[in-house]
C-alpha positions as CSV (number, residue, x, y, z in Angstrom):
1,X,8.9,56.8,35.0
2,X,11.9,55.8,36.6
3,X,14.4,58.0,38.3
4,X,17.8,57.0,40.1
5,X,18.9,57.7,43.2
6,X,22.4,58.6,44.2
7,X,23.6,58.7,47.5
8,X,27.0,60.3,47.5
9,X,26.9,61.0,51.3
10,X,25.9,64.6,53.2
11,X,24.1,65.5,56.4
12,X,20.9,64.5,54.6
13,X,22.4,60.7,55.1
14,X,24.1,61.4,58.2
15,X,23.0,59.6,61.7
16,X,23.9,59.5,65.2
17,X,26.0,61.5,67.6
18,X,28.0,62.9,66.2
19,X,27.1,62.9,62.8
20,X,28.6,60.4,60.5
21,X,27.4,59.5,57.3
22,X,25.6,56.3,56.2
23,X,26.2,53.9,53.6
24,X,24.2,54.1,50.9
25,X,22.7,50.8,51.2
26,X,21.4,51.9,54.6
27,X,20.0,54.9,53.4
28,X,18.4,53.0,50.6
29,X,16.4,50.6,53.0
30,X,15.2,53.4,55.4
31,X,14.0,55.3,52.3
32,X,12.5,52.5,50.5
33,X,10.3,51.9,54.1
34,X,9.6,55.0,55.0
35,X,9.3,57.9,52.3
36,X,8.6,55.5,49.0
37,X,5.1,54.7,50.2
38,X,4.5,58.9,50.8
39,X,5.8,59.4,47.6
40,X,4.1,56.4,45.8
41,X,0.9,58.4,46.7
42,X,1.7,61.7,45.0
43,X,3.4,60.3,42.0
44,X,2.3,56.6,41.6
45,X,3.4,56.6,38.0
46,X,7.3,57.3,39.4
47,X,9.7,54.6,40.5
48,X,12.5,55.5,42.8
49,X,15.5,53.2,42.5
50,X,18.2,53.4,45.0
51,X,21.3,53.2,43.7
52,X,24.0,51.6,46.0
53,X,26.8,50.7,44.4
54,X,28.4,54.0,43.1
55,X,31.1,54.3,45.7
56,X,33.7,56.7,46.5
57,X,37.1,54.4,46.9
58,X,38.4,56.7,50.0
59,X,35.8,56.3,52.3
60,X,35.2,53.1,54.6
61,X,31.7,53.7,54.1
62,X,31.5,54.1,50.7
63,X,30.1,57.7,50.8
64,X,31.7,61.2,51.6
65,X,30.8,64.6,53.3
66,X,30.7,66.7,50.6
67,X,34.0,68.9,52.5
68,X,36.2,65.6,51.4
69,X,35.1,65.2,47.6
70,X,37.7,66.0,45.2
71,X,37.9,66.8,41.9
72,X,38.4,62.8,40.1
73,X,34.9,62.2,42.3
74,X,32.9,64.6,40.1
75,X,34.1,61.7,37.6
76,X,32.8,59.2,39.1
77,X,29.2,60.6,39.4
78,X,29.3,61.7,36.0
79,X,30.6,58.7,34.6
80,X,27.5,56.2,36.9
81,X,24.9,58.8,35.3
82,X,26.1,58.4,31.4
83,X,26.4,54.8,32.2
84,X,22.8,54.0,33.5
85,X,21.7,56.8,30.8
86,X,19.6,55.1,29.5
87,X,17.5,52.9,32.0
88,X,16.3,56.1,34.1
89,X,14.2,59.2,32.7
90,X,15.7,61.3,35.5
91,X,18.9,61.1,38.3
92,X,18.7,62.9,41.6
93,X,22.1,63.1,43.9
94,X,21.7,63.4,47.7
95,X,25.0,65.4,48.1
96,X,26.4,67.3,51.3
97,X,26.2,71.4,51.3
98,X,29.5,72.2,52.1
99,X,30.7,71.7,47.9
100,X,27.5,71.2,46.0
101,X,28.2,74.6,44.1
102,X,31.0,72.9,42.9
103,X,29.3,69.5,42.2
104,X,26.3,71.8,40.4
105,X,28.9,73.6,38.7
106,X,31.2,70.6,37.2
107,X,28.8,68.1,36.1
108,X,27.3,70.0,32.9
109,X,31.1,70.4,31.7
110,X,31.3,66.2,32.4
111,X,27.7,65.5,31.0
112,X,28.0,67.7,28.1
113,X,30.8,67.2,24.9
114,X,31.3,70.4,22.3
115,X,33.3,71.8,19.9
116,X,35.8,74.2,19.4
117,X,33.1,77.2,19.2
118,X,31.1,76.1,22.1
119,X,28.4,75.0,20.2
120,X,26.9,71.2,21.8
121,X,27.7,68.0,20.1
122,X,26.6,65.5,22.6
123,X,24.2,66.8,25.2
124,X,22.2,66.2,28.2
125,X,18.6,65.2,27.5
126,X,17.0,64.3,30.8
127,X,17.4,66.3,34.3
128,X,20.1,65.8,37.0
129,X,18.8,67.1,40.2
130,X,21.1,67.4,43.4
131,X,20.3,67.9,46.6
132,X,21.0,67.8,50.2
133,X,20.1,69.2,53.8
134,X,20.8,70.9,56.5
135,X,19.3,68.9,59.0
136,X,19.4,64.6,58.3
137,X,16.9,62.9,56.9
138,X,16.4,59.6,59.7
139,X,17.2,59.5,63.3
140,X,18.1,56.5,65.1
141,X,15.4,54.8,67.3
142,X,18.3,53.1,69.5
143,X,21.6,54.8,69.3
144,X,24.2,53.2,67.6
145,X,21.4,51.4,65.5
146,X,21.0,51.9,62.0
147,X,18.8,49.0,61.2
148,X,15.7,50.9,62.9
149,X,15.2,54.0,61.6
150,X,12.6,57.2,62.2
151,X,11.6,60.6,59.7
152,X,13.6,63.3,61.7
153,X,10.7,65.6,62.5
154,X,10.5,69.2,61.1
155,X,13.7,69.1,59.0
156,X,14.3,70.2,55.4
157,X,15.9,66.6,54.8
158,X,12.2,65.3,53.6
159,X,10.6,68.6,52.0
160,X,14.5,69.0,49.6
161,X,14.0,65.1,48.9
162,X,10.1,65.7,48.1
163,X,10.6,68.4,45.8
164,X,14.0,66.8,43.6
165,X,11.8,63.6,42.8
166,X,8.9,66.1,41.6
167,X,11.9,68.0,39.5
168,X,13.4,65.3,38.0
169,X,10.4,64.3,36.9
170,X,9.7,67.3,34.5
171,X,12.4,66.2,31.6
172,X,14.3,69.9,31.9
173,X,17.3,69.4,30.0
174,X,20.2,70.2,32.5
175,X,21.7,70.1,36.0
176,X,19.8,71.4,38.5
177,X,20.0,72.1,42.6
178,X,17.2,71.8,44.5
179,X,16.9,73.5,47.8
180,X,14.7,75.0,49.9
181,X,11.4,75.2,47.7
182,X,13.6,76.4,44.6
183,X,14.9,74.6,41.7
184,X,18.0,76.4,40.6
185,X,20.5,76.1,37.4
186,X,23.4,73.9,39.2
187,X,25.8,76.1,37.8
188,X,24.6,79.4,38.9
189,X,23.9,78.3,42.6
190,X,26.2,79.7,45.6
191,X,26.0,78.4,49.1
192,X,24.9,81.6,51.1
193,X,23.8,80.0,54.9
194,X,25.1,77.8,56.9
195,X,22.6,77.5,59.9
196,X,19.0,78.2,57.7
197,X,17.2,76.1,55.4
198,X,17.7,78.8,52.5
199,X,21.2,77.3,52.3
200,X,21.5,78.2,49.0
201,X,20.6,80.8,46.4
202,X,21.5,82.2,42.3
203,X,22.2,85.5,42.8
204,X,22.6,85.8,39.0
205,X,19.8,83.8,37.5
206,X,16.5,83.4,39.0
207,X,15.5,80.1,39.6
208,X,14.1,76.9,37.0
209,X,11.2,76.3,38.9
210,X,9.7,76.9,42.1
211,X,7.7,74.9,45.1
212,X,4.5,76.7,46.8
213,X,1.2,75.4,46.7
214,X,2.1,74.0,43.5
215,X,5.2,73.2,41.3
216,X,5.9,76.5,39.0
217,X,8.1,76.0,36.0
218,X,9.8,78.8,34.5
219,X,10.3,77.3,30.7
220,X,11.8,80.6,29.4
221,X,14.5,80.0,32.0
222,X,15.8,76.8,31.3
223,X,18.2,75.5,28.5
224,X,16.5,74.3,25.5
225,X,16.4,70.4,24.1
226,X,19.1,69.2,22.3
227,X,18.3,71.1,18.8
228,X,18.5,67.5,17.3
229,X,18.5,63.9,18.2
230,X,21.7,63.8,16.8
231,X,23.8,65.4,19.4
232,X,21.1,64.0,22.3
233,X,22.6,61.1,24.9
234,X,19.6,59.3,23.7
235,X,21.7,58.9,21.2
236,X,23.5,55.8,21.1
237,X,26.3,57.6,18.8
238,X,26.4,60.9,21.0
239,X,26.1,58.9,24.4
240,X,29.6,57.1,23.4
241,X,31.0,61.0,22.8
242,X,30.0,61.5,26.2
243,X,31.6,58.2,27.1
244,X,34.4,58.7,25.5
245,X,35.3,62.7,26.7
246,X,34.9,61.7,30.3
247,X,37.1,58.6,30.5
248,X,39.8,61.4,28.7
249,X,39.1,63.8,31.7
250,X,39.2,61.5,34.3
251,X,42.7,60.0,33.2
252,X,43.9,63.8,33.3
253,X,41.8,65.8,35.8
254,X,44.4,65.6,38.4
255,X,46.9,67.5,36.1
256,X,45.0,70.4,35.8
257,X,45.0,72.1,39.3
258,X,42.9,75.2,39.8
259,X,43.0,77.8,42.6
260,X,40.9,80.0,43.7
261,X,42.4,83.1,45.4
262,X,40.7,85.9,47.1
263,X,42.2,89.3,46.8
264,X,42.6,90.8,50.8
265,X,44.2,93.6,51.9
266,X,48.1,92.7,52.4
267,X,51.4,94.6,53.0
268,X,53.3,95.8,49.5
269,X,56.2,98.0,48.9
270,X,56.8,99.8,45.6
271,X,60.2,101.1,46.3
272,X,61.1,97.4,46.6
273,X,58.2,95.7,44.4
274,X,57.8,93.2,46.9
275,X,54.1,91.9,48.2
276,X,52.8,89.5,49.9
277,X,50.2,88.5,47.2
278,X,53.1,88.5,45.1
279,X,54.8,85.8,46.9
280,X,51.7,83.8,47.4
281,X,50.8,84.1,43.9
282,X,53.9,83.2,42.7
283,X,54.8,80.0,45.2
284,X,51.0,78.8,44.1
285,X,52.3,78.9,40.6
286,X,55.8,76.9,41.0
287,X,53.7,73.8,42.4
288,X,52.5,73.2,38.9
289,X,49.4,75.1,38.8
290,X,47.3,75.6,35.7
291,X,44.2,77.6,36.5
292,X,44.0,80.9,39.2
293,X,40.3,82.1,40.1
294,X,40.7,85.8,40.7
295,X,38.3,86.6,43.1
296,X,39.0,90.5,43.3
297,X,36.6,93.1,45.0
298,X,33.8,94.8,43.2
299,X,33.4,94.4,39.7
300,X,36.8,92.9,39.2
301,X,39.5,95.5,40.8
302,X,42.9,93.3,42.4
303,X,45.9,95.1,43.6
304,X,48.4,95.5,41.9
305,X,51.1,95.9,44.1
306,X,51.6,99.5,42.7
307,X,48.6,102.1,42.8
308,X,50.1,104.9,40.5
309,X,52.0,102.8,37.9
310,X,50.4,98.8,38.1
311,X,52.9,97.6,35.2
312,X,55.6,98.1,38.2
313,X,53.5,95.9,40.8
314,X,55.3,93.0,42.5
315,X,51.3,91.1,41.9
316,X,51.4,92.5,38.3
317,X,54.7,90.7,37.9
318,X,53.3,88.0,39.5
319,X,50.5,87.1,37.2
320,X,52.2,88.1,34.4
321,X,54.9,85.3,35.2
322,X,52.3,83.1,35.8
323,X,50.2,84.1,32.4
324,X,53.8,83.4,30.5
325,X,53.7,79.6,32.4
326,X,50.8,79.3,30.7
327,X,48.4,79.5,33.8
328,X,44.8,80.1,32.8
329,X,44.3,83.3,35.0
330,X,40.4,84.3,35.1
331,X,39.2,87.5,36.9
332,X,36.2,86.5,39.1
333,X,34.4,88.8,41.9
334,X,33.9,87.9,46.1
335,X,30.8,89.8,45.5
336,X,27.9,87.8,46.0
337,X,26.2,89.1,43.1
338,X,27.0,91.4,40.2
339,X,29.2,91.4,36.8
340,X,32.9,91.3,36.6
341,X,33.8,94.6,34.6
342,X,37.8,95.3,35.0
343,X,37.5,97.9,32.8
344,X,35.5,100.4,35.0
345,X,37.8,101.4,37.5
346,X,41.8,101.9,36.6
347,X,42.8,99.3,39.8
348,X,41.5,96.5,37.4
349,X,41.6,97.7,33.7
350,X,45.6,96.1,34.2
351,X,44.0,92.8,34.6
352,X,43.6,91.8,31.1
353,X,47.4,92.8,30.2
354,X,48.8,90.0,32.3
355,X,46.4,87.8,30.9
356,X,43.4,87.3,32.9
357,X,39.5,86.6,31.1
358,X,36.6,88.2,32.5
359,X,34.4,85.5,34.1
360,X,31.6,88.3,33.7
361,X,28.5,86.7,35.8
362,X,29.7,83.6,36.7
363,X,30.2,82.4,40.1
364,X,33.9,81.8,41.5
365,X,33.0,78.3,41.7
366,X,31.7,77.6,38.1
367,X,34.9,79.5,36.9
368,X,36.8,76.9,39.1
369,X,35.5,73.9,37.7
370,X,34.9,75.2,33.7
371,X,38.9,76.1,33.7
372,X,39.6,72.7,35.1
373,X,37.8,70.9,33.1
374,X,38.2,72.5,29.6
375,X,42.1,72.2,30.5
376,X,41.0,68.1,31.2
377,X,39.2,67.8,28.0
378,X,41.7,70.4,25.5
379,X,44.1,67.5,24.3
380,X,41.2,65.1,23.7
381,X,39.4,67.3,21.7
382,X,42.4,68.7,20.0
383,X,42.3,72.3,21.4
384,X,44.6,75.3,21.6
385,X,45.2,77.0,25.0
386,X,43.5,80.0,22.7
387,X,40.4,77.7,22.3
388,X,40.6,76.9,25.9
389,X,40.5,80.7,27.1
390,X,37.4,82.1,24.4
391,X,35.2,78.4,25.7
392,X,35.5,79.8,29.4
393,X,34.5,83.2,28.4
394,X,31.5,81.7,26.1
395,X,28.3,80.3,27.8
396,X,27.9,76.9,27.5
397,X,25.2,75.7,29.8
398,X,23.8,78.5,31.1
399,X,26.8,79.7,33.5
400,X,27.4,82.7,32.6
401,X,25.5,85.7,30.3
402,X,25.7,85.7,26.3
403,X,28.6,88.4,26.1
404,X,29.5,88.0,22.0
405,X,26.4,86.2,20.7
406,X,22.7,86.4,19.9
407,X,21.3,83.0,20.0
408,X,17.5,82.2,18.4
409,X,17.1,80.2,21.5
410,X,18.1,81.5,24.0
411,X,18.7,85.2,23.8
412,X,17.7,86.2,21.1
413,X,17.1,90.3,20.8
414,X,18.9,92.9,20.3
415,X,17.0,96.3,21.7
416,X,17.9,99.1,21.3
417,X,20.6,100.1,24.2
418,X,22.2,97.0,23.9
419,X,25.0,95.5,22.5
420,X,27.3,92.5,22.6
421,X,31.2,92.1,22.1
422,X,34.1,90.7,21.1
423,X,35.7,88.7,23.9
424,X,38.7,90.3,24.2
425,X,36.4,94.1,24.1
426,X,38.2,94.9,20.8
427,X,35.1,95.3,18.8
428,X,31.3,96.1,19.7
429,X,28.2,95.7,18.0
430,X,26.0,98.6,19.9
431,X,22.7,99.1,18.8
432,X,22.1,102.7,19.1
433,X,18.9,104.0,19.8
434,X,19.0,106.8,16.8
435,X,21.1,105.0,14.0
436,X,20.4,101.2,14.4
437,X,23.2,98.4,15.3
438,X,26.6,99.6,14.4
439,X,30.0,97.4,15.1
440,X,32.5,99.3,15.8
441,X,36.3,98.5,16.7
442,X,37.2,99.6,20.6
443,X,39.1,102.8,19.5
444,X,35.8,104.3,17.9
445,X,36.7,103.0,13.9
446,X,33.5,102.5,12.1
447,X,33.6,98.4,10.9
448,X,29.9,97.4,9.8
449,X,26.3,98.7,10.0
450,X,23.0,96.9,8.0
451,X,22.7,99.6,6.0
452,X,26.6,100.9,5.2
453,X,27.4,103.1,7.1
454,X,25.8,104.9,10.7
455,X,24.5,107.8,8.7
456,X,22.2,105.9,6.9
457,X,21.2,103.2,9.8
458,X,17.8,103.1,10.7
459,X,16.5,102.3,14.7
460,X,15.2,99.3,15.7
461,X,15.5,96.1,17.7
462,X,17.6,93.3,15.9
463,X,16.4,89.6,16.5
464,X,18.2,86.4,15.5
465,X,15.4,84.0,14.6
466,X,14.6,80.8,14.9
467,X,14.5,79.9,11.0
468,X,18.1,81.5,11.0
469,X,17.1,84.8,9.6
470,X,18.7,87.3,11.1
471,X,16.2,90.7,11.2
472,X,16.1,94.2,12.0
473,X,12.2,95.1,12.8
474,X,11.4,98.7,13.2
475,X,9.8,100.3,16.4
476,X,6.3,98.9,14.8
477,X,7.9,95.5,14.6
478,X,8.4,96.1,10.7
479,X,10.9,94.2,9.2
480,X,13.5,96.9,7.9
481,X,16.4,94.3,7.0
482,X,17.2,91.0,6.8
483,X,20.0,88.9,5.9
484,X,17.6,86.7,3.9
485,X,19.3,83.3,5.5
486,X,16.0,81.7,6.8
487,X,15.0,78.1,6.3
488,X,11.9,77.2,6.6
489,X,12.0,74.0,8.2
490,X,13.7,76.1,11.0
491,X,17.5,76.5,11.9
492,X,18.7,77.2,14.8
493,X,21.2,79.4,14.6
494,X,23.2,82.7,16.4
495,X,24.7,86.0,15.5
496,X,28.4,85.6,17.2
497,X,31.6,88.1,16.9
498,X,34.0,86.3,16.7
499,X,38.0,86.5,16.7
500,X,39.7,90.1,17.5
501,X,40.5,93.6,16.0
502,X,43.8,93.6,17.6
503,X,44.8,90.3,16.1
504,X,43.3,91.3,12.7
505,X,40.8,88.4,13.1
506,X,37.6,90.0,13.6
507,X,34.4,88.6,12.3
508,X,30.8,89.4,12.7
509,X,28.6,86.1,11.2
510,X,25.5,84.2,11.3
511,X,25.8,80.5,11.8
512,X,23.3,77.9,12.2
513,X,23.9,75.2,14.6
514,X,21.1,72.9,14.0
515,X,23.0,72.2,10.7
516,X,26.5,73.3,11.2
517,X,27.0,75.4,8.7
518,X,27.7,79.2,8.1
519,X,25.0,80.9,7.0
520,X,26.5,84.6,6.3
521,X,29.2,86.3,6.7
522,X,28.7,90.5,7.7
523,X,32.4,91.4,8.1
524,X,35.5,90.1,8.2
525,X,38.6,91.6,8.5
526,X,40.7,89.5,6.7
C-alpha cells in the first residue's frame, strides 16, 4: 500500500522556542529517519510518502498554523488529494488543532460532487485521515537546528501519527480525524480541550474506529462504498467531476462569506425596537455576507429582541432583512451536544419565519463550511437558492441525522415510535405504535397510510431494503405490505418526503439511487 503524507503545518510540525512551524520538507526528513523504520515494522506492506510540495502561498515556510488557514486553502488540500488520487490508496493531513473541525468539516463537500437531491455522483473511495497534536512531534538536539532532530518524549505527536497511518490503511470510504486513540467522522468532530490530549471529541456520532490493545472498527458506523463504480473517483469519468466542481469552487469560494454568530445576552428595547444583536446582525449583513450560523442556546432558542410579540423584534427585523438579501440563515446550537429543535420552546419557534433551516445535529462548524460551499458550487451545478437550502438540511456525508429519509444503507428502519419529515415540518410520516406509519400534514390532515386510511393500518416496523422494496413487517417480522419495487440484483434505494404541504408540493416516494430512477410514487399532492 501506499499512503501520502501531507504536511499542512500545526504544533505536531512545530520546533524550537517559541514554536514555529517547519517546512514540510524538514518534517519529511526527520520522519523518514526516525518514525519510518518503527512503522516499517508494524506495517511492512505500507509505504509512507512525504509529500512536500503542497504549499500554502502566504506563508514563508510553506506551511500554516491551522489559526491562519482560510477558506481558498481547504482548496488547495482538496485539490493535491483528487490530483494524486490515484497513485496513493490512502492520504493522511498533519493539520494544527486550532481549525481542524473546520478542515474535517469542508473536505467531504470538496471531495464529494452530487446532485440536486443530494444523492452522490462522484464520491470518495479511499480514506482521508487528518491529524495533529498537542504537543510536537521532534525537538531540536541544538537549538536553532533543524537538521538534527530527536522523538519528543511522552507526547501524543507520535501515538496521533501511529494510529492515522493504521486508519488510512483500512479503505473506509470518507474523511476522518484521528485523535487521541479515536477515529472520528471529520465532519462530526468538535475541538473540546485545549491543554489535554482528548483534544477532540463527536458529541453526536460515536466514533469510526477505535485504538486500545487493538484497532476496533465500527463498519455499521461508517458511510458505505460508492453504490457503483460509476460515481467512484476510481473512476477516471467521476474523478474529472470531482476535478472539475472544485476548480468552480475555488474560483468563487471567496464570494460566499459565512459567519458564525453566537447568540449572548445583549441590551434590547421594545418601545424603540432597537438591539444590539440587531445592529451587529445587520452591519454583518451590509458587508456582503451570504451565510449566518445561528448558534442560539438550547435546542435552537435566539432572542428576538421582543419577548411577548417576536415579529416586533429589532433581531427579528434583522434576520428577516437579511433572509430577503438572500442570506442563507441556519439555526445552529452553542450546545456541545444535542439537536437543534426551534420548535419546542416559543423564543425559537419565530426562527423559521425569517428564514432560518434547522441544522438539527450538526455541529456549528459543519453548518459553516456546508453553506459555504453549496453557495461555491450552486451556479456550477445549476442550482436554485431553494436547492441550496433543502442540500444543507439533507445529510450528505454523514454530518448530520436522516431527518426526511429512510435510506437501505444507511438508516434504514422505521420502528415503531418513529418518524421522519418534511424539511420544512409541513408533513410527517409517524409510525404509530397502534395503527402503523401514517403521513400526515402538520395541521393534523390525514395524507397517506399503506393500507388507506389509519383505521385500517396495521403496527409494525417499516424497512427500506436493500433490493429497493420498501416493507412493512409485523411485530413477528411478517411482511404485512410491500410496495412490490424490489430488484433482485439489488437497488439501493431510500424512502424520502420530499417538497412541502404549504407550497402544495408534497411527495412521499421511493427512489433508487444505484440506478437513478423512481421506483414509486405513494402520494403526491399535485
Amino acid at each position: 500500500m501506499k499512503v501520502c503524507i501531507l504536511n499542512t503545518g500545526g504544533t505536531i510540525s512545530c520546533v524550537g522556542d517559541p514554536l514555529a512551524p517547519m517546512s514540510a520538507a524538514d518534517f519529511a526528513a526527520a520522519a523518514q529517519t526516525i518514525l519510518d523504520p518503527v512503522l516499517a515494522e508494524e506495517f511492512p506492506d505500507t509505504t509512507l510518502v512525504y509529500e512536500t510540495d503542497l504549499v500554502f502561498p502566504e506563508s514563508s515556510t510553506g506551511t500554516l498554523d491551522s489559526t491562519n488557514l482560510q477558506p481558498s486553502d481547504w482548496c488547495l488540500m482538496a485539490g493535491y488529494i483528487l490530483d494524486n488520487y490515484a497513485d496513493y490508496d490512502g492520504f493522511v493531513i498533519l493539520h494544527g488543532t486550532d481549525s481542524m473541525d473546520f478542515t474535517g468539516s469542508a473536505l467531504p463537500f470538496l471531495l464529494n460532487v452530487f446532485d440536486a437531491q443530494g444523492f452522490g455522483t462522484a464520491l470518495l473511495s479511499k480514506p482521508v485521515i487528518i491529524t495533529g497534536s498537542q504537543v510536537p512531534m521532534f525537538a531540536e538536539t541544538t537549538p536553532g537546528d533543524t537538521s538534527d532532530l530527536t522523538l519528543n518524549f511522552n507526547t501524543d505527536a507520535f501515538q496521533n501519527f501511529c494510529g492515522a497511518v493504521a486508519c488510512a490503511r483500512l479503505g473506509i470510504p470518507e474523511v476522518g480525524v484521528y485523535f487521541d486513540s479515536c477515529l472520528y467522522r471529520g465532519d462530526r468532530v468538535l475541538k473540546v480541550n485545549a491543554s489535554e490530549f482528548v483534544a477532540f471529541n463527536s458529541p453526536n456520532y460515536p466514533p469510526l474506529a477505535q485504538y486500545g490493545i487493538r484497532l476496533t472498527q465500527y463498519p455499521g458506523r461508517m458511510l458505505p462504498d460508492p453504490v457503483s463504480t460509476s460515481v467512484s473517483l476510481d473512476n477516471a469519468t467521476a474523478l474529472a467531476a470531482a476535478q472539475a466542481q472544485l476548480t468552480a469552487i475555488s474560483d468563487t469560494i471567496d464570494d460566499f462569506p459565512v459567519m458564525q454568530f453566537n447568540a449572548f445576552p445583549a441590551a434590547y428595547s421594545t418601545s424603540s425596537s432597537t438591539a444590539i444583536i440587531a445592529n451587529l446582525i445587520t452591519a454583518a449583513a451590509g458587508t456582503g455576507l451570504t451565510g449566518l450560523v445561528l448558534e442560539s442556546y438550547g435546542e435552537g432558542n435566539f432572542p428576538s429582541g421582543n419577548p411577548d410579540n417576536a415579529s416586533q423584534g429589532a433581531i427579528y427585523a434583522a434576520l428577516k432583512a437579511a433572509d430577503n438579501a438572500d442570506v442563507v440563515i441556519v439555526d445552529s446550537t452553542q450546545v456541545i451536544a444535542g439537536t437543534v429543535n426551534d420548535s419546542a420552546y416559543a423564543a425559537g419557534a419565530w426562527l423559521p419565519e425569517v428564514g432560518a433551516l434547522s441544522a438539527s445535529d450538526m455541529t456549528p462548524m459543519a453548518a459553516f463550511t456546508k453553506t459555504m460551499i453549496l453557495q461555491a458550487a450552486a451556479a456550477g451545478n445549476s442550482w436554485t437558492l431553494d436547492q441550496v437550502k433543502d442540500l444543507i438540511q439533507l445529510n450528505l456525508f454523514g454530518e448530520i441525522q436522516n431527518v426526511s429519509r429512510l435510506d437501505s444503507r444507511s438508516n434504514s428502519e422505521l420502528l415503531a415510535g418513529q418518524s421522519i419529515m418534511a424539511l420544512d415540518g409541513s408533513a410527517t410520516l409517524s409510525n404509530d405504535p397502534v395503527s402503523g406509519p401514517v403521513l400526515s400534514a402538520s395541521d393534523g390532515t390525514f395524507l397517506w397510510a399503506p393500507f388507506g386510511s389509519q383505521a385500517a393500518g396495521h403496527p409494525g416496523s417499516l424497512f427500506m431494503q436493500n433490493d429497493g422494496n420498501l416493507v412493512l413487517r409485523s411485530a413477528d417480522n411478517e411482511p404485512i405490505w410491500a410496495t412490490d419495487t424490489g430488484v433482485s440484483g439489488g437497488a439501493s434505494s431510500v424512502l424520502m418526503i420530499s417538497g412541502s404541504y404549504g407550497s402544495g408540493n408534497l411527495t412521499l416516494s421511493v427512489y433508487n439511487y444505484s440506478g437513478q430512477t423512481l421506483s414509486a410514487t405513494l402520494y403526491s399532492q399535485n
